[in-house]
C-alpha positions as CSV (number, residue, x, y, z in Angstrom):
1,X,-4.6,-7.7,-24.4
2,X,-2.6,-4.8,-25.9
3,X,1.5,-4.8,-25.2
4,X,0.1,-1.0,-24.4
5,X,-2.5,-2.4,-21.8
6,X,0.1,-4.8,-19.9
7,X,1.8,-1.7,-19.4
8,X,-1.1,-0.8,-16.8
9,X,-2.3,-4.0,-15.6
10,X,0.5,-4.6,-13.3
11,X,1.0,-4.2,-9.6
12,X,4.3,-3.2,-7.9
13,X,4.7,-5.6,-5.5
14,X,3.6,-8.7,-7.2
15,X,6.2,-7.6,-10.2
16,X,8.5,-7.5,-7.4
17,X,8.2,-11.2,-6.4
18,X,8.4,-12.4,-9.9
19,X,12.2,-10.3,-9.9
20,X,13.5,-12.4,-7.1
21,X,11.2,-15.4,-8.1
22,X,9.3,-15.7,-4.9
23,X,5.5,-15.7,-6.4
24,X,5.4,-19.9,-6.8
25,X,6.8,-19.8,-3.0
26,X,4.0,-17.3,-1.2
27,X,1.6,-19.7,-3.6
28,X,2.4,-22.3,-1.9
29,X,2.4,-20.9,1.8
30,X,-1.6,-19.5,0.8
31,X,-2.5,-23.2,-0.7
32,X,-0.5,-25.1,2.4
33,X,-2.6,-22.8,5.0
34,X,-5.8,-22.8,3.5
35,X,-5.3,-26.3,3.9
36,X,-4.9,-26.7,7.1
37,X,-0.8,-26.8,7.6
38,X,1.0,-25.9,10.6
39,X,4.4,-24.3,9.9
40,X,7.5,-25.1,11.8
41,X,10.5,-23.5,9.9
42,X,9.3,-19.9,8.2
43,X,12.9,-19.1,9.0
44,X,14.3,-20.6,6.6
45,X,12.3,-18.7,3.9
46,X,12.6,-15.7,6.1
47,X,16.2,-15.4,5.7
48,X,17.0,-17.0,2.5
49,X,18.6,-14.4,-0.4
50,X,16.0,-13.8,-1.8
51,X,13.5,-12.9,0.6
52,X,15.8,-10.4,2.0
53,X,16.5,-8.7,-1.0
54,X,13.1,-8.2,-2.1
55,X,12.4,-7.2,1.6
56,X,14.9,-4.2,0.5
57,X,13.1,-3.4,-2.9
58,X,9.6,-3.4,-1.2
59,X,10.4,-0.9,1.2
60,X,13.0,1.4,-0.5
61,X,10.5,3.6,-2.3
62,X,7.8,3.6,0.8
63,X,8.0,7.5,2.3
64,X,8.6,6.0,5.3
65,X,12.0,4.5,4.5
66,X,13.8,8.1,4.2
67,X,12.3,8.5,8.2
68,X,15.3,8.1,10.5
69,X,14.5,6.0,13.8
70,X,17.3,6.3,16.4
71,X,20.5,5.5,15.2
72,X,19.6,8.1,12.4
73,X,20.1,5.7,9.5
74,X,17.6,5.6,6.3
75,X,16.9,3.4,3.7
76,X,20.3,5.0,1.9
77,X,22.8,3.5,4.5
78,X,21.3,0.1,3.7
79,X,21.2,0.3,-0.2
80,X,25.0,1.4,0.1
81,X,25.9,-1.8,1.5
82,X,26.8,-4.9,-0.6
83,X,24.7,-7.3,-1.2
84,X,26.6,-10.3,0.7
85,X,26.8,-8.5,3.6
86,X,23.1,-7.4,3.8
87,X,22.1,-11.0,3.8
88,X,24.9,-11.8,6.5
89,X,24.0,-8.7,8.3
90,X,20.1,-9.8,8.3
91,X,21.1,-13.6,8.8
92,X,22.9,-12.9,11.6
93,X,20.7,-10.3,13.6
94,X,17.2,-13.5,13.4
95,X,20.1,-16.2,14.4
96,X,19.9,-14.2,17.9
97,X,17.9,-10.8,17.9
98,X,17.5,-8.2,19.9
99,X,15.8,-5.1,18.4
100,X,17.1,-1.5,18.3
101,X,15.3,1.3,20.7
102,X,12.1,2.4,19.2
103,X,11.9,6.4,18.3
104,X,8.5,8.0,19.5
105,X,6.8,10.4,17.5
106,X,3.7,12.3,18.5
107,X,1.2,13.0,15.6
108,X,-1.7,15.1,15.3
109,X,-5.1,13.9,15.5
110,X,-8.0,16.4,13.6
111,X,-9.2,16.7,17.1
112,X,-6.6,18.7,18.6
113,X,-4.9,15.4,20.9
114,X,-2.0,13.3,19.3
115,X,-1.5,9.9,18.0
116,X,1.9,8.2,19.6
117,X,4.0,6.5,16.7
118,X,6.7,3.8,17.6
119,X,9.1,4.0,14.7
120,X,12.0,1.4,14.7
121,X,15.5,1.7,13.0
122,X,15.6,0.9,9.8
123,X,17.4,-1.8,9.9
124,X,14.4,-3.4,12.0
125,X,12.1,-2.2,9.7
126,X,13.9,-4.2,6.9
127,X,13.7,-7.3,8.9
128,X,10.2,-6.5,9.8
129,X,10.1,-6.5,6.1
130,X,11.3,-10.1,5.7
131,X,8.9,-11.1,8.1
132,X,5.6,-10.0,6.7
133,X,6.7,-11.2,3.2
134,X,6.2,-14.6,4.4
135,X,3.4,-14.3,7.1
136,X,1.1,-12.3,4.9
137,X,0.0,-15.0,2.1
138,X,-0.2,-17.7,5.0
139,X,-2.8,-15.1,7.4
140,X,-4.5,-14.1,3.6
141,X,-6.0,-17.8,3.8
142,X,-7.2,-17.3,7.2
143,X,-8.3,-13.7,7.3
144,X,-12.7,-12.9,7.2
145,X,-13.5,-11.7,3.8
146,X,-15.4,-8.2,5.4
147,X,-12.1,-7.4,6.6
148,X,-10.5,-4.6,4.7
149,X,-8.2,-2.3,6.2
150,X,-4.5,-3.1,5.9
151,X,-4.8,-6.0,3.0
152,X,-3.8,-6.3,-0.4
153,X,-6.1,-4.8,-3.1
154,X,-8.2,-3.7,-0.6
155,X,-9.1,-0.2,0.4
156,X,-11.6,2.2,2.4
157,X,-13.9,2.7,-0.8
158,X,-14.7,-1.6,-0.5
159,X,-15.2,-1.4,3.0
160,X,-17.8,1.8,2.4
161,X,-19.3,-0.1,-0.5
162,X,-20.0,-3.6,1.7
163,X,-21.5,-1.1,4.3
164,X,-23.8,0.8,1.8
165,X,-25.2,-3.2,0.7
166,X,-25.6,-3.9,4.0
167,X,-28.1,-1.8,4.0
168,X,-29.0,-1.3,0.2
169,X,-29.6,-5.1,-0.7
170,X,-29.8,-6.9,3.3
171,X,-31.9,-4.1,4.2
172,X,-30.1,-3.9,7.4
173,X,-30.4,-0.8,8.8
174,X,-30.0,-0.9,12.5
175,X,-26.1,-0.3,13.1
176,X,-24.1,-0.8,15.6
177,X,-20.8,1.7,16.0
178,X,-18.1,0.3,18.1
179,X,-15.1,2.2,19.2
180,X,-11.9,-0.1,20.7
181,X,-10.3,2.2,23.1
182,X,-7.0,2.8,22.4
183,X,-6.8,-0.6,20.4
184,X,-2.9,-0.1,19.3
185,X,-1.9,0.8,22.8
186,X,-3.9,-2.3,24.6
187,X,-3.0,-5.4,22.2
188,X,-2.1,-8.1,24.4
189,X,0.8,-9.7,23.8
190,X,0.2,-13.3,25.0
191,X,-3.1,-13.4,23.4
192,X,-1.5,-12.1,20.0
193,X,1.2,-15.3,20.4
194,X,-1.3,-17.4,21.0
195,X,-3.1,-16.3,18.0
196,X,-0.4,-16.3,15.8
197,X,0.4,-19.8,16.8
198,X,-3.4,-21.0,16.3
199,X,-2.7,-19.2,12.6
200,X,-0.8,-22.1,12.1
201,X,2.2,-20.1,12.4
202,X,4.3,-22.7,15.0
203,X,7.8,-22.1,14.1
204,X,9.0,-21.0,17.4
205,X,12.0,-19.0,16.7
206,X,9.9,-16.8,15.0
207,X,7.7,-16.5,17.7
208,X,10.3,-15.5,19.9
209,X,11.7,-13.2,17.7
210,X,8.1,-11.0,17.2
211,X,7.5,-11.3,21.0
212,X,11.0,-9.3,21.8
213,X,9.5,-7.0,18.4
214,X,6.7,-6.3,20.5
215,X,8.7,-5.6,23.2
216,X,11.3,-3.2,22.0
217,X,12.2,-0.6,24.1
218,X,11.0,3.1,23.5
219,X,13.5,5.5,23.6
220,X,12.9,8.0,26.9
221,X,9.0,5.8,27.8
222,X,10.8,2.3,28.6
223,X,9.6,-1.7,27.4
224,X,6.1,-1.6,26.7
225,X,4.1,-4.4,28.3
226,X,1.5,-4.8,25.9
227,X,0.0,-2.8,22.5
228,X,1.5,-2.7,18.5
229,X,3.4,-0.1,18.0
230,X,1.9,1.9,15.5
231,X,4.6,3.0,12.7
232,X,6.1,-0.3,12.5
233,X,6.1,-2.4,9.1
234,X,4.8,-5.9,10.5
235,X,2.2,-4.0,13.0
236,X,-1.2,-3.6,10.6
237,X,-1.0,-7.4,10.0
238,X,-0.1,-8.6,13.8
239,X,-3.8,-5.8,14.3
240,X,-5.2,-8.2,11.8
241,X,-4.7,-10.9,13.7
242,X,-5.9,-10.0,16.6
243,X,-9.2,-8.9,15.2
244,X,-9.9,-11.7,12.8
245,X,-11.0,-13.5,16.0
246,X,-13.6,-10.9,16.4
247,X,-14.6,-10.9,12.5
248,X,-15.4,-14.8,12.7
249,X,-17.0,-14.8,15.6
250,X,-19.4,-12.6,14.4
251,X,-19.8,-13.8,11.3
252,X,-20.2,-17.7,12.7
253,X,-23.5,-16.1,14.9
254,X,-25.3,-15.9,11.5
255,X,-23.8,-15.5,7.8
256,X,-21.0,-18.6,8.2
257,X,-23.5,-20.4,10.9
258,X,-23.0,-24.2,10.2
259,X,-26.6,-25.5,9.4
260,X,-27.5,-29.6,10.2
261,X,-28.5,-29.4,6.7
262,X,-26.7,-29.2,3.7
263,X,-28.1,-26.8,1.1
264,X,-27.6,-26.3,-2.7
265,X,-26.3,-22.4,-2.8
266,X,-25.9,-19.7,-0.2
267,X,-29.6,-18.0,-0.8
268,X,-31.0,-21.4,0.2
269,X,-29.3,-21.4,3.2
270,X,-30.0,-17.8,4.0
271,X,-33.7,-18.1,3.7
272,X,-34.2,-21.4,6.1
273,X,-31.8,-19.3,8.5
274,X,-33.9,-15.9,9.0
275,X,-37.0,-18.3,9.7
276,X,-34.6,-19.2,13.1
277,X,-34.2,-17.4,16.1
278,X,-30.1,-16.7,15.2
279,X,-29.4,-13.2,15.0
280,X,-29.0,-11.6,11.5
281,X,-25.7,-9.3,11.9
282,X,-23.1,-8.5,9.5
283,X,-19.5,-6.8,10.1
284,X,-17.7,-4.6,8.2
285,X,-14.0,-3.8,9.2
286,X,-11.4,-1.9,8.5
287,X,-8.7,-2.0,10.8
288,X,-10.2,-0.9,14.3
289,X,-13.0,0.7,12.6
290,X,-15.7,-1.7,12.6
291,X,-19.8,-2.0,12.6
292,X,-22.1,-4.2,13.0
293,X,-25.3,-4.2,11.0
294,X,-28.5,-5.7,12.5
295,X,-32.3,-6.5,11.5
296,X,-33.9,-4.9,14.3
297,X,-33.2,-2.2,17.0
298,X,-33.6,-5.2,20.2
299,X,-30.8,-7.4,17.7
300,X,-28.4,-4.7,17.9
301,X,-28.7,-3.8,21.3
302,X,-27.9,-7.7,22.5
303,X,-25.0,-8.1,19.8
304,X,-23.9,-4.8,21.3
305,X,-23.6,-6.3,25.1
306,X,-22.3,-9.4,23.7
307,X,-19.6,-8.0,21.8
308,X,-18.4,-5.7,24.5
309,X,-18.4,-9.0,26.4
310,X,-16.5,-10.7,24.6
311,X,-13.9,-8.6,23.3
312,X,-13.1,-8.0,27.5
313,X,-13.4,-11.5,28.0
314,X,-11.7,-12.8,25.0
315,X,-9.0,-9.9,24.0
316,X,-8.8,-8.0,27.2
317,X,-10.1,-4.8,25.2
318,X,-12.3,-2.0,26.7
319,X,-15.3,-0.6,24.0
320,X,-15.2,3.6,24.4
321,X,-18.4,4.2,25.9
322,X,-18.5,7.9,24.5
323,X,-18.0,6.6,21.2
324,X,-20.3,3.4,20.6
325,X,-23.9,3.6,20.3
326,X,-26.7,2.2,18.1
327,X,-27.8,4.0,15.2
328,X,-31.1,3.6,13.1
329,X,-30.4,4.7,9.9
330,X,-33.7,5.7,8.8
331,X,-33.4,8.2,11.4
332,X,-29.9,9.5,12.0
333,X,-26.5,9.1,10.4
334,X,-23.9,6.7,10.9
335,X,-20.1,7.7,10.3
336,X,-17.5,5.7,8.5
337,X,-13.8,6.1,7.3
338,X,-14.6,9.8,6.7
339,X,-18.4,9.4,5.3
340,X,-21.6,9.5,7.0
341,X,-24.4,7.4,6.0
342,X,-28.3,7.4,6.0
343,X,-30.9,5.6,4.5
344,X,-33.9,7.2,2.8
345,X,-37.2,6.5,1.0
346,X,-37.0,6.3,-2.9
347,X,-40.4,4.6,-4.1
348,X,-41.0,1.9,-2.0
349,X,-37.5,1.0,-1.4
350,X,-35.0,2.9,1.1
351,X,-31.6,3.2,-0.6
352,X,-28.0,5.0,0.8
353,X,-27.3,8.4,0.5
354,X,-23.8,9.6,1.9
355,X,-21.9,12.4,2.5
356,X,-18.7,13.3,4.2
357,X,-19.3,13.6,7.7
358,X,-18.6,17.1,9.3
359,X,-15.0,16.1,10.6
360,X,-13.6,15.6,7.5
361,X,-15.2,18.9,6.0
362,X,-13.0,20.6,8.4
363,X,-9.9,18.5,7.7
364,X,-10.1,19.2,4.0
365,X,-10.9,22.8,4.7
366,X,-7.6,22.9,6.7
367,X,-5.7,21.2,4.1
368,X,-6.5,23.0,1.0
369,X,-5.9,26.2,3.1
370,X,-2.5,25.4,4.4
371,X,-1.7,24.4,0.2
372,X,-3.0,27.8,-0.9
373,X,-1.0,29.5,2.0
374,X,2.2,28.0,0.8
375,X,1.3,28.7,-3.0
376,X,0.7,32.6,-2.2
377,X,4.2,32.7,-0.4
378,X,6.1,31.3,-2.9
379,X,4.5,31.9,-6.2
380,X,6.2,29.3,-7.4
381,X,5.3,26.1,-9.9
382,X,6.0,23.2,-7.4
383,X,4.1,25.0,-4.9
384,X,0.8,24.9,-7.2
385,X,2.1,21.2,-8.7
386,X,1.3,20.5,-4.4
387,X,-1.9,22.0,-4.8
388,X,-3.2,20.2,-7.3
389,X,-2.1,16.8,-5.8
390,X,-3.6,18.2,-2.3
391,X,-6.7,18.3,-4.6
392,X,-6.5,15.5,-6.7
393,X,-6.4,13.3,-3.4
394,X,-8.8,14.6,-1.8
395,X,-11.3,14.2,-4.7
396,X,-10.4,10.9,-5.3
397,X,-10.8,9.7,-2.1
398,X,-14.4,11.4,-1.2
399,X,-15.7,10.8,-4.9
400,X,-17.4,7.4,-3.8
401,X,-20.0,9.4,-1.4
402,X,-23.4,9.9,-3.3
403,X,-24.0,13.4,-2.6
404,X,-20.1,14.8,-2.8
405,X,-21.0,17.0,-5.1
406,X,-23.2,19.3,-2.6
407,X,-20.9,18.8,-0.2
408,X,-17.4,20.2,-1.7
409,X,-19.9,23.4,-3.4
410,X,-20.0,24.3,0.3
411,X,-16.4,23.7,0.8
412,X,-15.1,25.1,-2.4
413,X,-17.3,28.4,-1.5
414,X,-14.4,30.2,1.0
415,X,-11.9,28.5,-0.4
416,X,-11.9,29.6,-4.1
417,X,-12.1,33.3,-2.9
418,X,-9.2,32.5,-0.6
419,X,-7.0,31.1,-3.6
420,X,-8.2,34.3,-6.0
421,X,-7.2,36.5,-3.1
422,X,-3.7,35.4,-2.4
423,X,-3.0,34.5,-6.3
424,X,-4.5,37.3,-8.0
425,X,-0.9,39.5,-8.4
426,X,1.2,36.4,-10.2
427,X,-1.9,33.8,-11.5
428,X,-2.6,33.7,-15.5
429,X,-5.5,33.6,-17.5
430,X,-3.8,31.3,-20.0
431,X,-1.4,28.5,-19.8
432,X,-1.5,24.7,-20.6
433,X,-3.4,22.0,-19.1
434,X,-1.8,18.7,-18.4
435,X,-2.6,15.0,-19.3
436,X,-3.7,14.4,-15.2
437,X,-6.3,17.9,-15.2
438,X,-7.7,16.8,-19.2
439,X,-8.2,13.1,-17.3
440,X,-9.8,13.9,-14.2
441,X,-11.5,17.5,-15.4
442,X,-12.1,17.3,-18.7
443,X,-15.5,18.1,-18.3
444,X,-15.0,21.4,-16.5
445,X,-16.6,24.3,-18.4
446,X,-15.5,26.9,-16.3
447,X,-12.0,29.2,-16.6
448,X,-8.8,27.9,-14.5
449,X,-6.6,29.7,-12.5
450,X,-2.8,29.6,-14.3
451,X,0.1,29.4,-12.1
452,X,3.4,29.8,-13.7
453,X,2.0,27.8,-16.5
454,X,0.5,25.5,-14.5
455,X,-3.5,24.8,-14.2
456,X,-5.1,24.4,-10.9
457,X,-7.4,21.6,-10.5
458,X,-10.9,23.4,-9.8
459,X,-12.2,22.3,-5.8
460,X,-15.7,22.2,-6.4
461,X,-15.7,20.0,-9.8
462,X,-16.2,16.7,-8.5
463,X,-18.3,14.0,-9.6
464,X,-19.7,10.8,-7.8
465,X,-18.4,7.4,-8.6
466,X,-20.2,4.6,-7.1
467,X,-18.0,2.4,-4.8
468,X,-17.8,-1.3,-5.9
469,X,-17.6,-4.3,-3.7
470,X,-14.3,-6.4,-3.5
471,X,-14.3,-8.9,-5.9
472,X,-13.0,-11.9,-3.9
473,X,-11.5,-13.7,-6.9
474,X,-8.8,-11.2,-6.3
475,X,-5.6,-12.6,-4.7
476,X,-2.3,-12.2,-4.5
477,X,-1.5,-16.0,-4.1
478,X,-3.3,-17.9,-6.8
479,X,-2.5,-17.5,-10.5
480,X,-5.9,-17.0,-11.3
481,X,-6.6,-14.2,-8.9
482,X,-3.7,-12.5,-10.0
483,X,-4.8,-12.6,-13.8
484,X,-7.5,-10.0,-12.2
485,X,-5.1,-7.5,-11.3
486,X,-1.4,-8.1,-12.9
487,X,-0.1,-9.7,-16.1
488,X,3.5,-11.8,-15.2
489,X,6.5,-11.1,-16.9
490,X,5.8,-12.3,-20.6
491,X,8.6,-10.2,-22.9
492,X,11.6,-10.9,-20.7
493,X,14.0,-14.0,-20.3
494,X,12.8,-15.2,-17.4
495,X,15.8,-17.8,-17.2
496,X,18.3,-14.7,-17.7
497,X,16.2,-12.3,-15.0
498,X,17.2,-15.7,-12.4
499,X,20.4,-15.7,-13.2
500,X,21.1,-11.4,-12.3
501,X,19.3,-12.2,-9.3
502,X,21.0,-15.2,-8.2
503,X,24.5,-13.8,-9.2
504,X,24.8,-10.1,-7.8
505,X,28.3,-8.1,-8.6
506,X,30.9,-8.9,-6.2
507,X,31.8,-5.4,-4.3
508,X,28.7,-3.7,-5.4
509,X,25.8,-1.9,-3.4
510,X,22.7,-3.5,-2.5
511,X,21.2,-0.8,-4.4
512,X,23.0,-1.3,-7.4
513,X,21.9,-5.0,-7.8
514,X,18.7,-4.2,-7.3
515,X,18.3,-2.1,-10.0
516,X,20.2,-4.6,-12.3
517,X,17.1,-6.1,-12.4
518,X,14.6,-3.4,-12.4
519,X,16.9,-2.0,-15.9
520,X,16.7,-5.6,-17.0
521,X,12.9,-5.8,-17.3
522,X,12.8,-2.5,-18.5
523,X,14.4,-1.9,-21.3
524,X,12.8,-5.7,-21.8
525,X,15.6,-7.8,-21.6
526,X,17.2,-5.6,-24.6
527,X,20.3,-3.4,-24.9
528,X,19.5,0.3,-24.5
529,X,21.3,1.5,-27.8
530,X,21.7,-1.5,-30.3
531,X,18.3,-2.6,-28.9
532,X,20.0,-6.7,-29.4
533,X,19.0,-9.2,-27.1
534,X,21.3,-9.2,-23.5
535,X,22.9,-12.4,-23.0
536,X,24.8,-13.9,-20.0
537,X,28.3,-13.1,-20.5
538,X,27.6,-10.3,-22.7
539,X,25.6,-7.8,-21.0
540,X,26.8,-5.0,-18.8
541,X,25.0,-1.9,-16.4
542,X,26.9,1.1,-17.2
543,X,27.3,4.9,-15.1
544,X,26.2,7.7,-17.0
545,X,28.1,9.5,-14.8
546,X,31.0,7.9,-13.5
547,X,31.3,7.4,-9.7
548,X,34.7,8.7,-9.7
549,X,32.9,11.9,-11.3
550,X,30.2,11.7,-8.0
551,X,28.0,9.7,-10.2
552,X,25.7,7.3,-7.5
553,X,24.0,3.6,-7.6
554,X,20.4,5.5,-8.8
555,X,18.3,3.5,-11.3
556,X,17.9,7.4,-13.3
557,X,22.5,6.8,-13.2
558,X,22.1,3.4,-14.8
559,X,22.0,1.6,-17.9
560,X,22.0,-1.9,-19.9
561,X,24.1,-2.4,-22.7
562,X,26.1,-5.0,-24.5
563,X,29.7,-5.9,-23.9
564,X,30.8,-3.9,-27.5
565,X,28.7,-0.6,-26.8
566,X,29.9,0.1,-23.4
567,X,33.6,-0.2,-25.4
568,X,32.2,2.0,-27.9
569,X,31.7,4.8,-25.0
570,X,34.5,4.6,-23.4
571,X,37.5,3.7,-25.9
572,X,39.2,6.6,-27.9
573,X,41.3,4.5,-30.3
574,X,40.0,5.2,-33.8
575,X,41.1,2.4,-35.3
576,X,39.2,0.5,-32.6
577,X,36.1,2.9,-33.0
578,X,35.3,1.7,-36.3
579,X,36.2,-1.9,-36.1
580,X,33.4,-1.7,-33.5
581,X,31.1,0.2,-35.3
582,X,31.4,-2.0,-38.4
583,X,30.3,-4.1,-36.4
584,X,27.0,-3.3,-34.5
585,X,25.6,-1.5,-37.6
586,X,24.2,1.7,-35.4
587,X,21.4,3.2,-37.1
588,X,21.0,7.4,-36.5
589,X,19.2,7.4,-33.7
590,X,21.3,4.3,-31.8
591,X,24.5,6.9,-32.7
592,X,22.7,9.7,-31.1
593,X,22.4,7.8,-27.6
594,X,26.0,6.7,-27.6
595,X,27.5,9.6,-28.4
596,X,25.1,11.4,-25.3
597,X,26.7,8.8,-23.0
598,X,30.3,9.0,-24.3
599,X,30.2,13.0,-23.7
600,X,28.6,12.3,-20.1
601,X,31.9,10.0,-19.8
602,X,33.8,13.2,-21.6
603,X,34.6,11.8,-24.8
604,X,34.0,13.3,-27.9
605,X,31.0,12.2,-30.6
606,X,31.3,9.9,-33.1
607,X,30.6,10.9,-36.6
């Protein structure tokens, strides 16, 4: 592979545990739990340095870290603080904690109600943070393959993709759609404990400490008794658990059904089993969005009783009876993440054909409309810049349906006259085409509209991609399953990436050693003007704009250079000057990047 390709083949937060050298440790928690291990002191990993500090890095970009929770603090007030008080700060909070008051935000649902969000400080959030780190690889060894909502590598197009085999190659086309009422707001919390704990998760400090999480009072409601807040950090994998009873439950009534006899390959297996009287069901989840696929029509209706059964028996949750029902998809459609799906005859064989279901036409009506509102009121280049991404994403997410093409002609139809309409005193006939419409529309033969400059991504032009299944060789917490979808560090000293990690600056903003590192591995271990190896004792971040001048902690403020070069910037002794030029040997170019950081710094150029 390419230098060019490694570029690509990387994943954000797996390059983040190789920064603070925490990859080999999650291995170990997957392999200990796939083994059968009970743990008994997660704390320890919980609150060590390290964790804690890549618990900051993971969240710090997330959208959700700039939302204030009560005490009005942000992602910002934390990355100001220094490092050794962070870890004291976090270290202190698990040794006895009580969480912060819970903000409560109301969001919009496409059907005109709201969805109640529970969002903690973010000093919670952070420790949240720490926490999922080191739950997540040891619940990846337990969680149900079909499970795909809230995983790593795993999105809505797998889970749409195991649905349409379900019915492609099982030829099961008798579904059954279950709706969890209010599944967020009715999780109970001693079941969820108890779940946690048969995880293998025993360390009961840190059982305590996720009960009171649960449990943290909502500002102006009160102390929930039971239900995951929805807009906390740790809450999509505490749903996980709870559910991945359900998923092997199902599955153990047919596809993981332990058989007296032992056969040589799954198909074997499979075969001997459908000449039983076991029911053939399948389950594809994502989150609390889940069906059930069936043989026949009488199959589905007694899985359907049984699993209302059992998830009021078992989890104390109520099935919307509104909402559930059993659909033949040779008949009718069956709605999914969005899509709608529905079997029909091709030959001799009956194959998938999907659209997106009516609900989601509106909602990207709605969308587009509200983007080409704003862009006709201020005629401006970010305003079309937001168009295109409203675009862009909404394309990419629908492309996977087979017949999206006949569905956005029909949307684009009002809403490409609207966008003429309001554009049509300030849009151009010519202008440039950037790298991201020449990638995803290079194919369009038809005549953009220009906006300052700017070419708008046309709405109808979309093309089907076929969804493809989850590879399961994919994982986070084996080295081969990472090879699938991120290449380690190879170009760096490794040794030298430890040691910034392991020794932040004294006095200095958790933000600022964070991005140490992050500049280290960047400029690949190499100093940003001579281009000469770093080396402990001799490399040094430098302000492009010094703090005293209001210059900040930003990565986009910082940079890596030797010991002699940041001299070279700041000292105005002549004599001095040259002894240190003589020295490093700068070529043109390496002069032309000092000399922009010693004007930034306000001294002169060197000739």
């Amino acid at each position: 592979m390419t230098i060019k390709n490694q570029k690509f083949k990387k994943k954000k937060h797996l390059r983040n545990n190789e920064y603070y050298n925490l990859q080999e440790e999650f291995d170990k928690l997957y392999q200990q739990s796939k083994n059968g291990k009970k743990f008994k002191n997660l704390l320890e990993i919980i609150e060590s340095e390290e964790n804690i500090q890549l618990a900051y890095r993971n969240i710090k970009k997330n959208k959700g870290s700039k939302t204030a929770g009560t005490n009005n603090n942000t992602i910002e007030c934390i990355g100001k603080t220094k490092t050794n008080n962070l870890v004291q700060y976090v270290r202190n909070r698990l040794a006895n904690y009580k969480p912060q008051t819970v903000r409560r935000v109301e969001i919009p649902k496409p059907n005109g109600k709201t969805r109640p969000l529970g969002i903690p400080t973010i000093e919670d959030r952070l420790i949240q943070q720490c926490i999922k780190q080191v739950l997540e690889p040891i619940c990846e060894a337990k969680f149900h393959k079909d499970n795909y909502g809230f995983r790593p590598n795993r999105g809505t197009n797998h889970a749409i993709a195991m649905a349409m085999r379900f019915a492609n190659i099982n030829k099961l086309y008798h579904v059954v759609d279950i709706d969890i009422q209010g599944f967020f707001d009715n999780v109970d919390h001693s079941k969820l404990l108890k779940q946690i704990w048969a995880m293998g998760i025993q360390d009961k400090n840190l059982i305590c400490i996720i009960s009171k999480m649960l449990k943290a009072e909502i500002k102006g409601i009160g102390v929930p008794t039971k239900g995951v807040p929805q807009g906390g950090i740790l809450s999509p994998l505490l749903a996980n658990i709870v559910l991945n009873e359900l998923d092997w439950w199902i599955s153990n009534q047919w596809y993981t059904n332990k058989m007296d006899t032992n056969y040589k390959n799954d198909d074997s297996r499979i075969y001997t089993q459908k000449r039983t009287n076991l029911k053939q069901v399948m389950i594809v989840r994502y989150a609390d969005d889940f069906k059930l696929f069936c043989k026949t029509h009488e199959q589905a209706v007694k899985i359907y009783y049984a699993t209302k059964q059992w998830l009021k028996e078992r989890l104390k949750l109520d099935v919307s009876e509104e909402k559930t029902k059993i659909v033949n998809l040779k008949t009718e459609y069956s709605e999914f993440l969005g899509f709608k799906l529905k079997v029909h005859k091709k030959g001799t064989r009956w194959v998938v054909k999907s659209h997106i279901c009516n609900k989601s036409k509106k909602q990207i009506k709605t969308n587009i409309k509200i983007a080409i509102k704003e862009l006709g009121i201020h005629k401006d280049k970010p305003s079309a810049l937001k168009l295109n991404s409203v675009i862009l994403g909404i394309h990419q997410y629908y492309r996977i349906a087979t017949n999206v093409y006949i569905d956005f002609e029909k949307i684009a139809y009002g809403l490409t006259k609207s966008l003429k309409c309001r554009t049509k005193t300030f849009a151009s006939k010519t202008g440039g085409k950037s790298k991201a419409f020449i990638k995803y529309y290079g194919g369009y033969k038809g005549k953009p509209i220009y906006i300052k400059g700017v070419a708008i991504f046309p709405i109808h032009y979309i093309s089907t991609k076929p969804p493809l299944c989850f590879s399961q060789d994919m994982c986070n917490y084996t080295p081969n399953g990472r090879m699938k979808i991120h290449n380690n560090l190879k170009k760096i000293d490794k040794y030298i990436l430890i040691y910034i990690m392991k020794n932040p600056i004294t006095n200095a903003s958790e933000e600022f050693n964070d991005n140490r590192i992050s500049l280290y591995v960047t400029q690949n271990g190499k100093c940003a003007i001579s281009g000469k190896p770093l080396q402990i004792g001799d490399m040094e971040v430098h302000h492009k704009i010094m703090k005293q001048k209001g210059g900040t902690d930003k990565y986009q403020n910082l940079i890596f250079i030797t010991k002699n070069i940041h001299k070279l910037v700041h000292i105005t002794d002549k004599n001095k000057i040259n002894e240190y030029l003589q020295n490093e040997n700068l070529n043109e170019e390496q002069m032309r990047k000092l000399n922009e950081l010693r004007e930034l710094v306000g001294n002169c150029k060197l000739v």
